[in-house]
VMD Tcl script that builds the backbone (N, CA, C; Angstrom):
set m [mol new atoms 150]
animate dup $m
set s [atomselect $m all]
$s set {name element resname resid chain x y z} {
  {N N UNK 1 A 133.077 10.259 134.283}
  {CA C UNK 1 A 132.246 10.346 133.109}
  {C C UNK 1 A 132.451 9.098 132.256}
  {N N UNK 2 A 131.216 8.166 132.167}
  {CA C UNK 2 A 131.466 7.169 130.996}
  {C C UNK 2 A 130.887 7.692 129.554}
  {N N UNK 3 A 131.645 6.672 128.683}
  {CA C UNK 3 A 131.362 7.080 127.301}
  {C C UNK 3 A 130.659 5.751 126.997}
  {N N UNK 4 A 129.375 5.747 126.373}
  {CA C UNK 4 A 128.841 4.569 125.606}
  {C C UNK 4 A 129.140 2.810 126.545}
  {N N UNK 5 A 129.375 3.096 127.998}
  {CA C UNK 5 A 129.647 2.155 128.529}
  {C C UNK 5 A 130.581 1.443 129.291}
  {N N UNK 6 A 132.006 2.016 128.281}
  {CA C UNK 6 A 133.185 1.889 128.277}
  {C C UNK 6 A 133.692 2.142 129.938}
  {N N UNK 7 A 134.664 1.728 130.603}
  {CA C UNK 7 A 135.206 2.472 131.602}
  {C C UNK 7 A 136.911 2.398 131.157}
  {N N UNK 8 A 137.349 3.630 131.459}
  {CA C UNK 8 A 138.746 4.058 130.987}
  {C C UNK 8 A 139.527 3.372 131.763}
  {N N UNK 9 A 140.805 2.989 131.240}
  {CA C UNK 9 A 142.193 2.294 131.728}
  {C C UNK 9 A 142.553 3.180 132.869}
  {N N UNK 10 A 142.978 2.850 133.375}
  {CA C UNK 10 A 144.307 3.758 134.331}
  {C C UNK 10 A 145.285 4.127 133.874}
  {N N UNK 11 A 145.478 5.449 133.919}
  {CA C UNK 11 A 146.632 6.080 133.048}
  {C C UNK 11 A 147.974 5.084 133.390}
  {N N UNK 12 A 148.820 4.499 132.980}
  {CA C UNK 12 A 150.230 4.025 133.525}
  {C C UNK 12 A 151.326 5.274 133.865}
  {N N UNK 13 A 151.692 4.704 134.769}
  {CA C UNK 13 A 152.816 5.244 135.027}
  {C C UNK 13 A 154.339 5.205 135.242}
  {N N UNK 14 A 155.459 5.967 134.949}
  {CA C UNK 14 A 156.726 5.061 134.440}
  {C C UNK 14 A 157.496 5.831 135.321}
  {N N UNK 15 A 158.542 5.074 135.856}
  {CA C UNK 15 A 159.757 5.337 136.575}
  {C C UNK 15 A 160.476 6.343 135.699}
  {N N UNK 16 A 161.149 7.289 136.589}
  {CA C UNK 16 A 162.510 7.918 135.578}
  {C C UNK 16 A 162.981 7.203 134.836}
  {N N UNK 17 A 163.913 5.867 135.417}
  {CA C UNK 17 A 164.638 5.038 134.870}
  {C C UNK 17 A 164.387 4.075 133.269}
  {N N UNK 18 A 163.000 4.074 133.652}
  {CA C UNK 18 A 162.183 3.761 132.437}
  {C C UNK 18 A 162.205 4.520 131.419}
  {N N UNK 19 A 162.001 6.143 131.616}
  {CA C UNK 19 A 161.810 6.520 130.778}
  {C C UNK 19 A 162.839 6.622 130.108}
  {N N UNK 20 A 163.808 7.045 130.891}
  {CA C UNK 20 A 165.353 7.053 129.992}
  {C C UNK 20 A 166.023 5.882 129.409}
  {N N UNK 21 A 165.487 4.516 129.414}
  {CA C UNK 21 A 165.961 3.589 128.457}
  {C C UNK 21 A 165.025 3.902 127.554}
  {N N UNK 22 A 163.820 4.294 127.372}
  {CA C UNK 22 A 162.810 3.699 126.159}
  {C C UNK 22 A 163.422 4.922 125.187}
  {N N UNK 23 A 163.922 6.383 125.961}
  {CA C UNK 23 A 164.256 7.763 125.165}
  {C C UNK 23 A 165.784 7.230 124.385}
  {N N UNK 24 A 166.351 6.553 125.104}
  {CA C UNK 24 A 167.705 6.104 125.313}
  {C C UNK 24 A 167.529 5.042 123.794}
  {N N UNK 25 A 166.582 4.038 124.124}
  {CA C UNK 25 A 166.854 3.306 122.667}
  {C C UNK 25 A 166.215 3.772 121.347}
  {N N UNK 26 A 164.949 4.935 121.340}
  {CA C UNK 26 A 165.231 5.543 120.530}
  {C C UNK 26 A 166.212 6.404 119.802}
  {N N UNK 27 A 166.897 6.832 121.001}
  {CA C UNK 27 A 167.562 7.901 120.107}
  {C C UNK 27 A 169.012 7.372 119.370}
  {N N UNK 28 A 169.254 6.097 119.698}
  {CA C UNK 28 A 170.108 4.588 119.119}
  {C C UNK 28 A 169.941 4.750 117.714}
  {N N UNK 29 A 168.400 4.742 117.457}
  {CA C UNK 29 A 168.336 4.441 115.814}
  {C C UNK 29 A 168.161 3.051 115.666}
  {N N UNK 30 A 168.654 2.429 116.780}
  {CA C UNK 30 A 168.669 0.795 116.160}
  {C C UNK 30 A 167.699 0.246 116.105}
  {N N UNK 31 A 166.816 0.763 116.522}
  {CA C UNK 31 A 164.986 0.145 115.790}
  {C C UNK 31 A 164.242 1.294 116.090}
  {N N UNK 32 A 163.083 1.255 115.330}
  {CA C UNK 32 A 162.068 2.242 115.123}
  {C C UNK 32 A 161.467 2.226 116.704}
  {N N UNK 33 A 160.897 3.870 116.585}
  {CA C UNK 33 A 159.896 4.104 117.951}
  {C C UNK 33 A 158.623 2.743 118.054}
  {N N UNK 34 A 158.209 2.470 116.648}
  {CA C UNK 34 A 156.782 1.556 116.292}
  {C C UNK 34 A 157.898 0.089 117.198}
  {N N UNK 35 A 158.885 -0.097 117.086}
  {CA C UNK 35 A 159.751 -1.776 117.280}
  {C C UNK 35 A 160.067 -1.271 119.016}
  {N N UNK 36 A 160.378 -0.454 119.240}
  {CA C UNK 36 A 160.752 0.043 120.787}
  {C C UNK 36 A 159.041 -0.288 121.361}
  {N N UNK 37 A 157.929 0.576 121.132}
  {CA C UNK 37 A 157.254 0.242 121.682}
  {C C UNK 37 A 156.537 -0.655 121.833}
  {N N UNK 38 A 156.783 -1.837 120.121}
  {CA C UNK 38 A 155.897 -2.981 120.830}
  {C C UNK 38 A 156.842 -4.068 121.562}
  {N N UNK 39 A 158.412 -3.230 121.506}
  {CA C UNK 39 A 159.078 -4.640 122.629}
  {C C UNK 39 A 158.784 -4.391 123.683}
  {N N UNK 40 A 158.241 -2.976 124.264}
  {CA C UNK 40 A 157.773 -2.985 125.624}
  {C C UNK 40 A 156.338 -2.763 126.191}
  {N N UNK 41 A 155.555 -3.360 124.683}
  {CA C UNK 41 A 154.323 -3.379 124.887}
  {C C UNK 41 A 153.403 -1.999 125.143}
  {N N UNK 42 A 153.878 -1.275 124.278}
  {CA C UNK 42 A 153.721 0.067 125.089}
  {C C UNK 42 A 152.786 0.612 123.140}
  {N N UNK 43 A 152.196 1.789 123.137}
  {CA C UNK 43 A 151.554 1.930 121.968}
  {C C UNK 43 A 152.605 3.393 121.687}
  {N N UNK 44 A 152.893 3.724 119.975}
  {CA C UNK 44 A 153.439 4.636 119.628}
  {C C UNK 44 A 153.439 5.642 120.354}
  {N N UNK 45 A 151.968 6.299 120.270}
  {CA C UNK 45 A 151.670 7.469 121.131}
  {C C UNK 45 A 152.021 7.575 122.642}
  {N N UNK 46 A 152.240 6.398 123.484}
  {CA C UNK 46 A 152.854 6.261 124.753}
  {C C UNK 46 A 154.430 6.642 124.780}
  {N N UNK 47 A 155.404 6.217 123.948}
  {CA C UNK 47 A 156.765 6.185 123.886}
  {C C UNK 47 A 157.163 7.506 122.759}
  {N N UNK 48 A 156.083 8.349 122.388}
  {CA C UNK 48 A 155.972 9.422 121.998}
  {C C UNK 48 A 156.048 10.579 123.216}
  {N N UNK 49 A 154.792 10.319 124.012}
  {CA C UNK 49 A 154.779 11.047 125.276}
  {C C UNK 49 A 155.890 11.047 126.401}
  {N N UNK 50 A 156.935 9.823 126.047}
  {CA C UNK 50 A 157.826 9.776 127.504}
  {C C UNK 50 A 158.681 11.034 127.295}
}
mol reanalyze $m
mol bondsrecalc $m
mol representation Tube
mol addrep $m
């Protein structure tokens, strides 16, 4: 299904290992979820969902 033209991304997908550093340096404290996800290029709502 397109919307207005658009064609959708491909969902990404992340290794275990991945996910448990990005959960891992949040739960540090030593920088915000917003500073975690743009060091890995990733959007809030992504490093929300891991």
């Amino acid at each position: 299904m397109e919307t207005m033209g658009k064609k959708r991304r491909p969902r990404p997908s992340f290794t275990p290992g991945f996910k448990a550093e990005i959960v891992e340096l949040c739960r540090r404290g030593e920088r915000s979820v917003g500073q975690v996800a743009k060091d890995f290029e990733l959007t809030e709502t992504t490093v929300g969902a891991v």
